[in-house]
Structures are given as C-alpha cells and as structure tokens.
N, C-alpha and C positions, 0 to 999 in steps of 0.2 A: 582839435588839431591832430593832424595823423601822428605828425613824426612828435610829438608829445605821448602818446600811446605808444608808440616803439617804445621811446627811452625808457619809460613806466616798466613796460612789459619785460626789458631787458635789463634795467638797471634799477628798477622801481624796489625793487626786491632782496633778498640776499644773495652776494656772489662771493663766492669763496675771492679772496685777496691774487692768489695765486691763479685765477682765470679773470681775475678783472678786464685788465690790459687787452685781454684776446677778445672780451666780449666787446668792449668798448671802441678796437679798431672796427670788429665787425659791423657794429653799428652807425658810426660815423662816417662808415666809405658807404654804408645803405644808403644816409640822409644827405649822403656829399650829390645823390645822381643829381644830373641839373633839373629834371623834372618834379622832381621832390623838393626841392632846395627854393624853385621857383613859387612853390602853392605855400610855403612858410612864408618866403618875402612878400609877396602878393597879399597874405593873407593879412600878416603885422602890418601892411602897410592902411589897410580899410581903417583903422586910425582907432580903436578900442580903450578899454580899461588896461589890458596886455600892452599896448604900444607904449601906451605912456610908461608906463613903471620899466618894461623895457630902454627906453628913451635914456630913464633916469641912470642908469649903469652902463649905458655907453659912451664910450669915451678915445680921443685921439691916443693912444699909444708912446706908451716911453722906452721902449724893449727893441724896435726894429720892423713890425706892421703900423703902416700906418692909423688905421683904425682898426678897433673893434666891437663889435654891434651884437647887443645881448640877443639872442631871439627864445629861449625857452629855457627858463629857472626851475630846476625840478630840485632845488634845494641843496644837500650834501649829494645822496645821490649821483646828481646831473646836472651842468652848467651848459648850454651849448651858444656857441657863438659864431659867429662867421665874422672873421680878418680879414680886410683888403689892404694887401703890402704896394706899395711903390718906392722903390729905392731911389734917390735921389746920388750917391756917392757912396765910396765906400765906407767915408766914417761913418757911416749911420746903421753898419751891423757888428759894431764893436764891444756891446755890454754882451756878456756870457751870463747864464742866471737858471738855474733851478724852478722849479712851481711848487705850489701849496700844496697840489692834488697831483695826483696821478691826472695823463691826459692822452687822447686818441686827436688827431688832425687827418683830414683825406685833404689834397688841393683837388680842387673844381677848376681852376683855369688857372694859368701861366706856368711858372714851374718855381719851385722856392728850394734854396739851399741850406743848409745845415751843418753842422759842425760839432763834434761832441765831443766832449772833456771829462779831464777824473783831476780831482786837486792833489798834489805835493805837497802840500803843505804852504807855512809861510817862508819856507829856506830859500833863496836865490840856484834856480834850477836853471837859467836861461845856455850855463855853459854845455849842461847834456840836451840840447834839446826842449826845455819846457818853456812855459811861455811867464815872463813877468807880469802882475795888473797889480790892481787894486780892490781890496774885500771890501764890498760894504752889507749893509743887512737892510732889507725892503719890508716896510711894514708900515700898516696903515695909521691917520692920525687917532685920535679917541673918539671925532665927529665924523671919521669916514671919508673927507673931502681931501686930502691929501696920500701924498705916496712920501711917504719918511725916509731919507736914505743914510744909513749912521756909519760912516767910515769906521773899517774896523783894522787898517792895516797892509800891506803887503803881501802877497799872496802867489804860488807859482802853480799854474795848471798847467798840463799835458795833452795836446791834440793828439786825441785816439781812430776819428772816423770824421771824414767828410763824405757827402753823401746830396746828389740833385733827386728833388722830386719833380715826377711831370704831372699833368692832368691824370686823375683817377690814381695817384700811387695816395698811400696812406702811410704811419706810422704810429707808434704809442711810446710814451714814455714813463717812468715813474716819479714820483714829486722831486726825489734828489737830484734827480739826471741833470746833468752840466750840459747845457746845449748854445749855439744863438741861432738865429737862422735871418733868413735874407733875400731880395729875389735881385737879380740885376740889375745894374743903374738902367734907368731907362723905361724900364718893365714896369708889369705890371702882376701882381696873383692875388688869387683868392681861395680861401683856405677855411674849409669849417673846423673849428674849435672843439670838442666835449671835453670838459674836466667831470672827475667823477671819484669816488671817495668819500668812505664812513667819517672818516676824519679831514680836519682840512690844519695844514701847519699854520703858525702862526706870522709867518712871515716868509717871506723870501732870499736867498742870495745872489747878489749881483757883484761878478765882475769885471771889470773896465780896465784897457790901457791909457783912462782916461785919470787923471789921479786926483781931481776934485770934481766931485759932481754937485747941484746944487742941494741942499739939505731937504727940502721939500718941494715936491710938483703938486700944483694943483688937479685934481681930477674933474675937469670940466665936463659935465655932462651936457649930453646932444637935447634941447628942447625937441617936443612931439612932432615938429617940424621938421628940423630939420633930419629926425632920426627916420620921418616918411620921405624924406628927399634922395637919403639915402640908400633907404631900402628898395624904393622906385628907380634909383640909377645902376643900383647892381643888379635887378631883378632885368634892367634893358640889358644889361652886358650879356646875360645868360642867353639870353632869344637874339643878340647882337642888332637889338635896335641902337640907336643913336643916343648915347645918355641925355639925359637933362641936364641942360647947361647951369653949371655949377654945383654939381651932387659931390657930396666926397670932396671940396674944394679942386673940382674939376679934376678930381681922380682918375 
C-alpha cells in the first residue's frame, strides 16, 4: 500500500517534536487527495487479513463524527483514519475534548466546523465571558471494550477561535488542544484522520454542558462486513456514484 510507504517514510522514523505537527499536516492533506483516498478504500475493501483487524477498531463515535474507520495502523508512530460526520442537531457538537496524540486532519468533502478552547480552571467564569461544563476523564476499560467516563467536577473554559474548514483545507493539533468540531445539521463531511506521537496519554479530557454522562460506552466494533459496506459507500461518494443502500446506516 502506497500511502502506508508515505506514512513509513515520513513518520516511520524520527522527527524532532517540534516539526511533528508540520510534517503530519503535510502528509495527511497528500493522502486526503480523492484519488489516493479512493486506492486505500478500494483496496481495504478486497476484504484481507488488514480488513479484518481494521474492522476490529472501528467503531460509531461518541465525540461528534459519526463514524470512524481505521485504515492503516503504523503503531505509535501513525494511526490514520477517515471520519464521516453527519450532524443531526445541534446537541450533538456539545462535548469539548483533547486527544492522546498529537493529530493532523485534511476534509475531503463537505466542510466541518471547529472550535477551540483554553480551560480557567474550576472557578465559575461565566460572568466574564467563559463557558460553564462539566470535567470528566476518558479512558479505556482494562479489556479495551469500553470508553470510561469518570466525572471529575465543574469546570470553566474560554472560546478563543472558531474556524470553517472546506474541502481540501487541513489542520493539526497537539494532544492538549481543547477543541470540538461539527458539520451542519443536515450535512454531511468526511475527514481523514492521522494521529501520530512517540508517546501516546493515558487518557483523555472531555467537556460537556451536559452534566451527567453515562459512565461507560461500549465500543462496538464494525464486523468485516459491514466495515466493507462502509468503505464501498464512501469510496462511491468520492467518484459520486450512488451509495449502497444502507452503508454508514444510510449516511
């Protein structure tokens, strides 16, 4: 696979911390073109030893995309994924949240919005401007099948940047970065993924104006099946065939 040789080539190796970020957008807006994008899906889709194991780590989303679909595991390294978001209303871009890793994203079609934040701490800020929620801490069960969500309190963040991406814009962020993103009700985008990092945190933070979440999600992964349904429904989007009916739960 080709774009497994990029990522190799370009992140295979050592990068100083301080060009990560820059290599990683450059890479991911390479492997975002639609023609490269298409010879991945196409190819995961011929149904392999890679499919399956892929299969096994994809899963519907709890963050604001509605799925996300592993395609090439290069370990710490390199994670690369492709996202297909559908917003359904507004509650559903409400949790704020950090990542493990460092991460580069390009959209590939529709346009997806963003949002970025810096925390205040837990003091009550709402009268200057800050935003109330709720802390919680994301981290995995001890057999991997669930998302842990451990309330840890009160919490006031600060919107510092909102920001539309269209087709072909890119961005990158660091693991702390306070972000959520979104596409509009109605819509539809798709989004390649790279996470990438010598280290990876041990968990995650999530914030919500939601003030009870439930304590555990299960991680229901896509059988081989249905993760080739998948990949053959967004691989029509790209050449704008007609999807297969019922890909993506008719995504």
């Amino acid at each position: 696979m080709r774009a497994r040789e990029r990522l190799e080539a370009t992140l295979g190796g050592y990068v100083p911390e301080v060009r990560r970020l820059d290599v990683a957008r450059a890479t991911v807006t390479e492997l975002a073109d639609e023609t490269t994008l298409l010879g991945i899906l196409t190819e995961l889709a011929t149904g392999t030893e890679t499919t399956a194991a892929c299969a096994r780590r994809s899963y519907r989303d709890t963050l604001g995309c509605r799925w996300r679909l592993l395609l090439i595991d290069g370990g710490y390294p390199y994670t690369l994924r492709l996202h297909a978001w559908r917003t359904a209303g507004p509650d559903e871009k409400l949790d704020i949240h950090n990542h493990r890793s460092a991460l580069a994203s390009a959209v590939v079609r529709g346009e997806l919005r963003s949002d970025l934040y810096v925390s205040e701490g837990p003091g009550d800020g709402s009268a200057d401007g800050g935003v109330m929620v709720t802390a919680y801490r994301e981290q995995l069960s001890a057999n991997g099948a669930d998302w842990l969500l451990v309330r840890r309190g009160p919490a006031c963040l600060r919107l510092v940047h909102t920001v539309r991406y269209v087709a072909g814009a890119s961005y990158a962020l660091g693991p702390l970065a306070l972000h959520r993103a979104w596409c509009d009700p109605g819509s539809t985008a798709l989004t390649l993924f790279l996470e990438t990092g010598t280290k990876r945190r041990p968990h995650t933070d999530v914030y919500s104006t939601v003030d009870r979440h439930p304590t555990a999600v299960h991680k229901a992964a896509l059988t081989q099946s249905e993760f080739c349904l998948a990949l053959t429904t967004l691989a029509a989007s790209l050449t704008d065939i007609a999807p297969v009916p019922g890909g993506l739960d008719a995504w």
